[in-house]
C-alpha positions in Angstrom: -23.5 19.5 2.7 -20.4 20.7 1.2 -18.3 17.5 1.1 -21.0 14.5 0.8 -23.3 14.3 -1.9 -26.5 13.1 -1.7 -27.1 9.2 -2.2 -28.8 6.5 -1.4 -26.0 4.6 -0.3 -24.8 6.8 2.5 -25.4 5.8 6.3 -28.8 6.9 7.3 -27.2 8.2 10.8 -27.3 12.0 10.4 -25.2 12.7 13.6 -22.2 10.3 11.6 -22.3 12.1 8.5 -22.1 15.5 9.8 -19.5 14.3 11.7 -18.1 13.1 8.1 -18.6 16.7 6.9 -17.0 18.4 10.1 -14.0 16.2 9.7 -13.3 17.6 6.0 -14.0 20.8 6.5 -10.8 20.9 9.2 -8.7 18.8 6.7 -9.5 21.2 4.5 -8.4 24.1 6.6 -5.4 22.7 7.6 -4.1 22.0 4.1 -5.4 25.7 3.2 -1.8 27.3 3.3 0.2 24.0 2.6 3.5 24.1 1.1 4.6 21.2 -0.5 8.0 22.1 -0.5 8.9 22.6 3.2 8.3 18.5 3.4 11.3 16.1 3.5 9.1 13.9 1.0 10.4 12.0 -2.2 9.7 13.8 -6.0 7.3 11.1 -6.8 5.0 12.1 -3.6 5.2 15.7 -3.8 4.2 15.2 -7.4 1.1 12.9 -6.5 0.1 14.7 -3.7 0.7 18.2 -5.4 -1.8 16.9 -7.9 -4.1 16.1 -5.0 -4.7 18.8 -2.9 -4.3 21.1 -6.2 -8.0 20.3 -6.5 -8.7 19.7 -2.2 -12.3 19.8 -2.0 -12.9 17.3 -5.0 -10.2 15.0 -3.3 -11.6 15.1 0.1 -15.4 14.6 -1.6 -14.3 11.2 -2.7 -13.0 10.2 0.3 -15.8 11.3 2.4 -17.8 9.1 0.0 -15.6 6.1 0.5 -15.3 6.3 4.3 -19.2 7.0 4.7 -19.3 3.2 3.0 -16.9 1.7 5.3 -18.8 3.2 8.3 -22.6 2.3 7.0 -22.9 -0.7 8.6 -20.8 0.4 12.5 -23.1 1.2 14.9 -20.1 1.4 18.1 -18.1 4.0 19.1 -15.6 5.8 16.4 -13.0 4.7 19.4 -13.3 1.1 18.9 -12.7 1.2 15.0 -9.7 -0.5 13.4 -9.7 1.2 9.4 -7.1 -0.1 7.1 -6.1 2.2 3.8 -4.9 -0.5 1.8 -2.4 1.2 -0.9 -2.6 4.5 0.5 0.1 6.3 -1.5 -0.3 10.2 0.1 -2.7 9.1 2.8 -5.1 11.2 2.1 -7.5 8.6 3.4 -6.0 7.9 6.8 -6.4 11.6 7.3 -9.8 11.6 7.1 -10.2 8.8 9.2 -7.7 9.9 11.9 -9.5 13.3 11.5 -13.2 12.5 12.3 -11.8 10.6 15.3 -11.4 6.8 14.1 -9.6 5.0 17.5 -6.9 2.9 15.1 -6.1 4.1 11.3 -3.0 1.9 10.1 -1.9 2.8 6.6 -0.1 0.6 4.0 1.8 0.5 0.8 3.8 -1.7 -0.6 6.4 0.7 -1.7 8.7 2.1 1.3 9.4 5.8 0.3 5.4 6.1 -0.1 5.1 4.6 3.7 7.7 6.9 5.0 6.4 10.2 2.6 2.7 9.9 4.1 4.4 9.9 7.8 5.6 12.8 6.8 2.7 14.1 5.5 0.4 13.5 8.6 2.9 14.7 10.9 3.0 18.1 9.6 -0.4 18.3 10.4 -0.9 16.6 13.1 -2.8 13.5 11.9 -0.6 10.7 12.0 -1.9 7.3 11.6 -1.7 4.7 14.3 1.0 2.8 12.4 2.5 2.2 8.5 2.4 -0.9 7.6 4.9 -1.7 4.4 4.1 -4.5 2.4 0.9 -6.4 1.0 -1.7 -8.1 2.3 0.0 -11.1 3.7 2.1 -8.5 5.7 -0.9 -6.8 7.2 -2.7 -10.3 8.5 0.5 -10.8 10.2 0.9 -7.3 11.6 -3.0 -7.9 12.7 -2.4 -11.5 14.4 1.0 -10.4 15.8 -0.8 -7.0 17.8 -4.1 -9.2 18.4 -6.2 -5.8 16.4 -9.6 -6.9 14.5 -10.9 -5.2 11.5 -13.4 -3.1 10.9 -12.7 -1.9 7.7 -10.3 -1.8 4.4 -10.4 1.1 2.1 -8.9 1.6 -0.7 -8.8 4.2 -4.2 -7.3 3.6 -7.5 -5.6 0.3 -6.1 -6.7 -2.8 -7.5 -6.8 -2.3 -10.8 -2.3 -2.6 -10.2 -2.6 -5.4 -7.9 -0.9 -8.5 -10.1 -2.7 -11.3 -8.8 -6.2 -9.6 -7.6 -7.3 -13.1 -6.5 -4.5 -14.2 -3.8 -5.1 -10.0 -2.3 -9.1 -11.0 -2.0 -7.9 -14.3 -0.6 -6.1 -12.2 2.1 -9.0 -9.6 2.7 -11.4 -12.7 3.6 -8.7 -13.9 6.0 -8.4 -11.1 7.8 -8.8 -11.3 11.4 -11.8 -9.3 11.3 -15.2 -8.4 13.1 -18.2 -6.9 11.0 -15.9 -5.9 8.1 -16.8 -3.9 5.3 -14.6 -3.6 2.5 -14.9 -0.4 -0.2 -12.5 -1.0 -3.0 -12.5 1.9 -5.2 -11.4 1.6 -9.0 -10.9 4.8 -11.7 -10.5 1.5 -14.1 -14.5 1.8 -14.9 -15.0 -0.2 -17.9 -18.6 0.1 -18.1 -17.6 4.3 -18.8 -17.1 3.9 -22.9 -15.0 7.3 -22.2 -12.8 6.3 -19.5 -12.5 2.8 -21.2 -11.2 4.5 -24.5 -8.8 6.5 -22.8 -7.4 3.8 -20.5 -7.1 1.5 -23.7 -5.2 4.0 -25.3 -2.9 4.4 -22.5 -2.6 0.5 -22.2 -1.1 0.4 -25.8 1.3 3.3 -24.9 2.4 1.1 -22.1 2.8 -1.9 -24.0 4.3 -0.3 -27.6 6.1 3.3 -26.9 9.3 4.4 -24.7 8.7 6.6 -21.9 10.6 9.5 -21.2 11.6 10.5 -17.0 9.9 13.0 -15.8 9.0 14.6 -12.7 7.8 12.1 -10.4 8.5 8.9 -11.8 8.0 6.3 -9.0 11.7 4.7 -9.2 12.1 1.1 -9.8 9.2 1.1 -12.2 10.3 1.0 -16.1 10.0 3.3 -18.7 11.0 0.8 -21.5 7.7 -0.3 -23.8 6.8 -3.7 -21.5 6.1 -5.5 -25.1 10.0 -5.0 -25.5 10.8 -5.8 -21.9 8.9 -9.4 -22.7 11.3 -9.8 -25.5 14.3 -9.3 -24.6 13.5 -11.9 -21.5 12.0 -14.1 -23.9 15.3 -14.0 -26.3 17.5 -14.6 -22.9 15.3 -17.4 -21.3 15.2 -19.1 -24.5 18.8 -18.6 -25.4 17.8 -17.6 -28.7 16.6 -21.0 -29.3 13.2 -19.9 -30.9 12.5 -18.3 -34.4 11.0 -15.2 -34.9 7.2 -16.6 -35.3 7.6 -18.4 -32.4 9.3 -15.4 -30.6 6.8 -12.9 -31.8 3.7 -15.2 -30.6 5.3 -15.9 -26.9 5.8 -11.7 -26.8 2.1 -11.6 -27.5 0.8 -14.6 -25.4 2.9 -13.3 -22.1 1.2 -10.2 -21.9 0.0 -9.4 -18.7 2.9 -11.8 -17.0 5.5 -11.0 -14.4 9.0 -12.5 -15.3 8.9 -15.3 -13.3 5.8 -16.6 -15.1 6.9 -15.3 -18.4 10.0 -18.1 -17.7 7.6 -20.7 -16.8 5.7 -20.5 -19.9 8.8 -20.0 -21.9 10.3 -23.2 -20.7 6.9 -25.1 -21.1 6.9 -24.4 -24.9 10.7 -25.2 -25.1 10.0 -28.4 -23.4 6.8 -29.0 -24.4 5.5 -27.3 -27.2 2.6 -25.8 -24.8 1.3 -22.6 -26.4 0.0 -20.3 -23.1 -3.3 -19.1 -23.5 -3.8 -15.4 -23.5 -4.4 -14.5 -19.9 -6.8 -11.3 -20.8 -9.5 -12.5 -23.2 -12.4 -10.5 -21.6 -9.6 -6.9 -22.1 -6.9 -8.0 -24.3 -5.2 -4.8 -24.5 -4.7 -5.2 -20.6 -1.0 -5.3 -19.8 1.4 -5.1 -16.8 5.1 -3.8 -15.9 7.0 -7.5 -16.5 9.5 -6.8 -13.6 7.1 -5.2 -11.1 3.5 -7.1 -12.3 2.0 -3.5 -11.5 -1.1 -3.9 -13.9 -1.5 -0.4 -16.2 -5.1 0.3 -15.2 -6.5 -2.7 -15.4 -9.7 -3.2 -16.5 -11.7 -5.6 -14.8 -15.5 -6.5 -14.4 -16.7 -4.8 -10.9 -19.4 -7.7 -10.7 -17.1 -10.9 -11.2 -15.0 -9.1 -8.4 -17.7 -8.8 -6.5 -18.9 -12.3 -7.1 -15.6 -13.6 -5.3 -16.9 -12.0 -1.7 -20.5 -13.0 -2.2 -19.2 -16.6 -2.9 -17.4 -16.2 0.3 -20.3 -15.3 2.7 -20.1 -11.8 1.9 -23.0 -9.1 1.1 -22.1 -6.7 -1.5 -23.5 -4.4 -4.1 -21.3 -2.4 -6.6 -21.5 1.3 -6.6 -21.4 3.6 -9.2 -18.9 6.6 -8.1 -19.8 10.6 -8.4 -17.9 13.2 -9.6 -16.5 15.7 -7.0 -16.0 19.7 -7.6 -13.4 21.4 -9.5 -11.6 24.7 -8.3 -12.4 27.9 -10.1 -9.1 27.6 -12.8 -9.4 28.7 -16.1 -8.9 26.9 -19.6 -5.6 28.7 -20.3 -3.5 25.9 -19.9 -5.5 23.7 -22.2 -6.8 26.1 -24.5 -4.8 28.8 -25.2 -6.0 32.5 -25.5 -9.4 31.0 -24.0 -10.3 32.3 -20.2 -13.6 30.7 -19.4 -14.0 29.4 -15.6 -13.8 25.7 -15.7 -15.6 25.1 -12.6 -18.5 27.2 -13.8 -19.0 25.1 -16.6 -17.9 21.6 -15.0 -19.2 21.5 -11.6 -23.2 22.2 -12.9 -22.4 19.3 -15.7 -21.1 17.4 -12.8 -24.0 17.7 -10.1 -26.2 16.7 -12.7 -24.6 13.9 -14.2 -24.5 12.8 -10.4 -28.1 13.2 -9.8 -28.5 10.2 -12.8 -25.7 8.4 -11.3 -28.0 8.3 -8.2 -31.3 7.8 -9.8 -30.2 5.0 -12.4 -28.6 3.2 -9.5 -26.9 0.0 -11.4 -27.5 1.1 -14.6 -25.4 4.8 -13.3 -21.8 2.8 -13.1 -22.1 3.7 -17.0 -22.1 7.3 -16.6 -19.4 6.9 -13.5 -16.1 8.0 -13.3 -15.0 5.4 -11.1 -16.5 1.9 -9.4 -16.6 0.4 -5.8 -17.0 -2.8 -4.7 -18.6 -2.9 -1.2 -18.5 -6.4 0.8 -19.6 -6.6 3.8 -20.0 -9.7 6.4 
């Protein structure tokens, strides 16, 4: 198959993964010719979902993987399943899933101009989902209870490792009005990967220490300012410059990792009180979040204590180790200069390969991954 790798975790129903594999070969035509700029879509979504479909197949690889998951354990009619993409950002997802003939696809984010961009994405090709649901998860148990709907299944990429308070969004997921749900929760944030934990470290400390510049695509309302300065400046004004600089330097460095309402609290406890907070990342101390928003930088967390919440709650699970997915024939040229060598001729062999240990270590292959998924199912 073009679009689904081989793996033991895939449905054994061969009629539902070719289905799968039909379904993203018509995505893919449709998006053949796309153009980007004939969309009335924010700068921030044409530059995410530019970045995308630049590299289609790959992209739509990943998602077949993810919705094969959410499907393994359905045995009903496509018709009568209710798929939640949790996060969805472009969509991409609830594409798929309206594509290969899912009966209700509702998409969320919690940021409006991404809910209203993806509408205007799936119009333009015809796949709109059944409904867009801003908010988070509070919003969509509510929507669910209001329109009496039952879950089958929440899907999500590249999402939790932002979510502030990952514990009150499992809370929600278990409280879904739900039947036979399976939940795939997809995270880039692989810590187990000593590359993609090096990088993501480094990019924490650029987070937390340097100015960023605007560019093309920054998602408004979050803040370019160096959040370490951002929890000082709060600090200096909560306090009303009634702390010295030891004691202003150690609450910058305990608060790390806090939105500004629980940067106050602890500010005022140690005013009041003289109670030092404990720092809230021990396990990843260079993890840190956007003070005003709370949107983690690539958080890293363990996939098993996530895990470990659901199966403490009734749930079946397993964590799975991702694969990589193909990259189109470009050339080096824009990362090495005077270089043209075929990227895809040397990547997608390298890639197939590394997949085939992925595969055949099974839990030991989340160390060779470029991403993790935590699959619950009840």
């Amino acid at each position: 198959m073009e679009f689904l790798f081989k793996s033991k975790y895939l449905p054994k129903n061969r009629i539902l993964l070719e289905e799968i594999e039909l379904a993203a070969k018509n995505l893919f035509s449709k998006f053949r010719n796309f153009e980007i700029k004939s969309l009335n879509i924010s700068d921030y979504m044409a530059n995410y979902f530019g970045k995308s479909i630049s590299n289609l197949k790959g992209t739509l690889q990943r998602y077949c993987f993810l919705l094969a998951l959410c499907l393994r354990n359905y045995k009903n009619s496509l018709e009568d399943f209710v798929f939640i993409e949790y996060g969805g950002g472009s969509g991409i997802f609830s594409l798929l899933a309206k594509e290969i003939g899912i009966g209700t696809v509702l998409y969320n984010d919690i940021y409006k101009i991404s809910c209203h961009d993806a509408k205007e994405i799936a119009k333009s090709i015809g796949n709109i989902a059944d409904d867009y649901i801003l908010g988070e998860i509070q919003e969509i148990i509510s929507y669910l209870k209001d329109k009496s709907i039952y879950c089958n299944a929440v899907g999500s990429y590249d999402v939790i490792e932002h979510i502030y308070n990952i514990e009150l969004f499992f809370q929600g997921l278990i409280n879904l009005p739900q039947k036979n749900l399976s939940l795939v929760l997809a995270s880039g944030a692989n810590p187990y990967n000593p590359i993609i934990k090096k990088r993501i470290k480094t990019h924490h400390h650029n987070c937390e220490f340097i100015d960023r510049k605007k560019e093309f695509g920054h998602k408004e309302g979050y803040t370019l300012d160096a959040y370490a300065k951002i929890r000082k400046e709060l600090i200096l004004k909560i306090s009303e410059n009634r702390l010295n600089s030891e004691e202003l330097k150690l609450l910058t460095r305990l608060t790390r990792g806090m939105i500004e309402k629980d940067i106050r609290e602890c500010v005022l406890k140690y005013l009041d009180l003289k109670i030092i907070p404990s720092e809230r990342e021990k396990r990843f101390p260079s993890n840190t979040c956007d003070p005003f928003t709370g949107n983690w930088a690539e958080r890293l967390m363990h996939p098993y204590d996530l895990l470990g919440f659901f199966t403490r709650n009734s749930f079946d699970g397993q964590v799975i180790a991702g694969v990589y997915e193909s990259r189109n024939n470009l050339t080096t040229k824009k990362y090495i200069p005077k270089v043209n060598l075929n990227i895809a001729s040397i990547y997608n062999p390298i890639s197939k390969l590394t997949n085939y240990f992925i595969n055949l270590f099974s839990k030991k292959g989340v160390y060779l991954a470029p991403y993790y998924i935590v699959y619950a199912f009840k």
